[in-house]
C-alpha positions as CSV (number, residue, x, y, z in Angstrom):
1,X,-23.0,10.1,-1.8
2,X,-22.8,10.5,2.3
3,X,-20.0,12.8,1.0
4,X,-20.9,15.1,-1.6
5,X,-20.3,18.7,-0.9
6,X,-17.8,17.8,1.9
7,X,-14.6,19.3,2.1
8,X,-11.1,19.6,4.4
9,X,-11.6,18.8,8.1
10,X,-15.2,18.0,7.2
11,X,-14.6,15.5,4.7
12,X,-11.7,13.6,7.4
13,X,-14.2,13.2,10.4
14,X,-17.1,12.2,7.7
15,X,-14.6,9.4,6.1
16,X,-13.0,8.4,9.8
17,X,-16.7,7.6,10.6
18,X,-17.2,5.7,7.9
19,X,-14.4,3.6,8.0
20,X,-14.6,3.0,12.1
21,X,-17.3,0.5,11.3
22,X,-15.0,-2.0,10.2
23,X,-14.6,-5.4,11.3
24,X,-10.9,-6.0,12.4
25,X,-9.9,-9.6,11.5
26,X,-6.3,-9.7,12.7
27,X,-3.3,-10.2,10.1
28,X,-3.7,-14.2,9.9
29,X,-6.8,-13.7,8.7
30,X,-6.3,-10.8,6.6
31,X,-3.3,-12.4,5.1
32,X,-5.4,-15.7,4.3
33,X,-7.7,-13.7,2.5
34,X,-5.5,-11.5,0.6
35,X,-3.6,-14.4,-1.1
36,X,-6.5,-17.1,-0.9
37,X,-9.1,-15.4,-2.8
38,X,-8.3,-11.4,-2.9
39,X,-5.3,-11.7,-5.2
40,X,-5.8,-14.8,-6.6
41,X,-7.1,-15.5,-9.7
42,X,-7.2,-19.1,-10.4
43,X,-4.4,-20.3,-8.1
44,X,-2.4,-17.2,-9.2
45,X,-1.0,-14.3,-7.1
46,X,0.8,-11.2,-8.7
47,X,2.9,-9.3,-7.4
48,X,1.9,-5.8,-7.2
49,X,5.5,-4.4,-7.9
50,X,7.4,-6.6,-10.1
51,X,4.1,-8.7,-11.6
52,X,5.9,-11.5,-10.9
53,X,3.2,-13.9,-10.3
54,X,2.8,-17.0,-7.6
55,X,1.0,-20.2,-8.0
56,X,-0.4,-20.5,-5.1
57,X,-4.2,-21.1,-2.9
58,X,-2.9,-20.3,0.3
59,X,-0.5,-17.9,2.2
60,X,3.1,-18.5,2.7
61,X,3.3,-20.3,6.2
62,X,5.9,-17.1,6.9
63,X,7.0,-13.9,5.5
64,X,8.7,-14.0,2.4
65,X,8.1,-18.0,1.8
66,X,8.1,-18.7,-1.5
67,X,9.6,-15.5,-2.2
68,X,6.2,-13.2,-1.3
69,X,5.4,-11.2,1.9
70,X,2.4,-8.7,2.7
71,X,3.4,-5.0,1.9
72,X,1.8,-2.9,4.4
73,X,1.8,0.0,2.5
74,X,1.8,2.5,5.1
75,X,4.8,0.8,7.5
76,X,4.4,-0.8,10.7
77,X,7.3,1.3,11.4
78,X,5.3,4.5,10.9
79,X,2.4,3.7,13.4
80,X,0.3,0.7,12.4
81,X,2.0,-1.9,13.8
82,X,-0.1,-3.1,17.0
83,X,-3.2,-1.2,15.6
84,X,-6.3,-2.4,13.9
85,X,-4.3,-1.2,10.7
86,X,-1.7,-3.6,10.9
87,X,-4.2,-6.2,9.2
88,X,-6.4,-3.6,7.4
89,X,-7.0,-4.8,3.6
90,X,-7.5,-1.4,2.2
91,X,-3.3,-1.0,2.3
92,X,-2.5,-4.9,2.9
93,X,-1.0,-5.9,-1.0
94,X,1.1,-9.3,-2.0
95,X,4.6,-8.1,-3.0
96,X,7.8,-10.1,-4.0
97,X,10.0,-10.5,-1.0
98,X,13.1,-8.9,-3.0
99,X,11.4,-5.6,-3.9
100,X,9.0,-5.0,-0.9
101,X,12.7,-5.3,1.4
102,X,14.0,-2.2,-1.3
103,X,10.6,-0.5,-0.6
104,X,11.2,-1.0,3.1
105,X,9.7,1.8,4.9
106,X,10.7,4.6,2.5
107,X,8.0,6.8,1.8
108,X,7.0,7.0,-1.8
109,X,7.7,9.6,-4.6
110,X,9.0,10.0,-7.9
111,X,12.4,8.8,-8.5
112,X,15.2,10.8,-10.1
113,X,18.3,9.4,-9.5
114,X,18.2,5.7,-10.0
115,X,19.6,2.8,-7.8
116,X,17.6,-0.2,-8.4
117,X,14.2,-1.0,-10.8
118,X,12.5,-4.1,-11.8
119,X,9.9,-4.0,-14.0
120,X,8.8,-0.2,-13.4
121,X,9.4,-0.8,-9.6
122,X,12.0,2.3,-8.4
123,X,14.5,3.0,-5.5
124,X,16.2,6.2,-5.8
125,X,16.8,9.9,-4.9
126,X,14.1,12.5,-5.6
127,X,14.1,15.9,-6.7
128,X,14.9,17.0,-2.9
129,X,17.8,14.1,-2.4
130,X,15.3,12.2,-0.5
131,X,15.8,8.3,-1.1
132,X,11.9,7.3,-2.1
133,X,10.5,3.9,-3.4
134,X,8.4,4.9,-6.9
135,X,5.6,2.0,-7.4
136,X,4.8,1.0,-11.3
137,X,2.1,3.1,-12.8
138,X,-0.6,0.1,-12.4
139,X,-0.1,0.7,-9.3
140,X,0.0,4.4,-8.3
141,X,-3.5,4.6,-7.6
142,X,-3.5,1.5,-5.3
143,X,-1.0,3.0,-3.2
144,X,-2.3,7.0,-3.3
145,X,-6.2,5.6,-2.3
146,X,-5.0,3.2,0.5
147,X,-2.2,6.1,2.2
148,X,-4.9,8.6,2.4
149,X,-7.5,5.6,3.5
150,X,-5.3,4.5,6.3
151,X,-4.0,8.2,7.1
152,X,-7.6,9.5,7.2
153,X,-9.1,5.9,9.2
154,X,-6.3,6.2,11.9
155,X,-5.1,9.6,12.2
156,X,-1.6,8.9,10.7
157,X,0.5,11.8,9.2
158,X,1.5,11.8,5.6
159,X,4.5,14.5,4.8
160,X,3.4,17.4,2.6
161,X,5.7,16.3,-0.1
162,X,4.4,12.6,-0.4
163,X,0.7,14.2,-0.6
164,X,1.2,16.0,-3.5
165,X,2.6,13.2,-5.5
166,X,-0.2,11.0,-4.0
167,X,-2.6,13.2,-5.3
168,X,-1.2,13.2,-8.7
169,X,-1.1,9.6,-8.9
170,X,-4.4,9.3,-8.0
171,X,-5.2,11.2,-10.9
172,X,-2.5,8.9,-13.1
173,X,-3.9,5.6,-11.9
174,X,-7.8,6.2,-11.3
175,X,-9.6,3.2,-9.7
């Protein structure tokens, strides 16, 4: 591996190299691919929160047609809107319109104190009293990998507090 034996700042600048390379296809494009032949298997789409699936072979003319939008997993709203990660497929996932509006831009964590779910898909308080969006388990992983990809690729901060539950969803939900 171009990695092995790499740690800390090392590690970043190593990865961030790695990842410059890509080819930036812009989000109708992205978007095209993601529900035309990324996340569809057989004319199906699933949504990566609820699993509620969409028959469908191309993408909604406009978000949250047919009841789907594109989850950015890290939020426009948190620096990747009008940057080459606004349409990067590493954090680009089809979600159900309803839950990906709950998930809004809340960072993720474990929640404690309830106030919606569907289908292992959480909005709540956490330990601190922070309000968090907790993905299901499937999809843990997903989301830890394609935070630290995007955080890492674009020099985006993650809080201390959402990195160490990253991490242990990582470890939860391997690839």
């Amino acid at each position: 591996s171009p990695f092995g034996g790499l740690q800390g700042a090392e590690l970043r600048a190593a990865l961030k190299q790695s990842a410059a390379g890509h080819i930036c296809l812009g989000y109708d494009r992205a978007r095209e691919l993601l529900f035309s032949q990324l996340h569809n298997e057989a004319g199906v789409v699933t949504d990566v929160y609820t699993d509620r699936d969409l028959f469908t072979s191309t993408i909604p003319n406009h978000e949250g047609d047919m009841g789907v939008n594109t989850e950015h997993t890290f939020p426009k709203s948190k620096g990747v809107k009008g940057t080459p990660a606004e349409s990067d497929l590493h954090h680009l996932f089809p979600t159900d319109s309803d839950a990906n509006s709950k998930r809004s831009s809340y960072p993720f964590g474990v929640v404690e104190t309830l106030q919606w779910s569907e289908m292992g898909a959480k909005l709540g308080l956490d330990a601190r009293g922070e309000l968090v969006f907790e993905p299901p388990d499937a999809h843990k992983g997903n989301v830890a990998r394609a935070l630290f990809y995007v955080s890492t690729a674009y020099d985006l901060e993650l809080d201390g507090a959402q990195m160490e539950v990253l991490r242990a969803w990582n470890q939860l939900d391997p690839p």
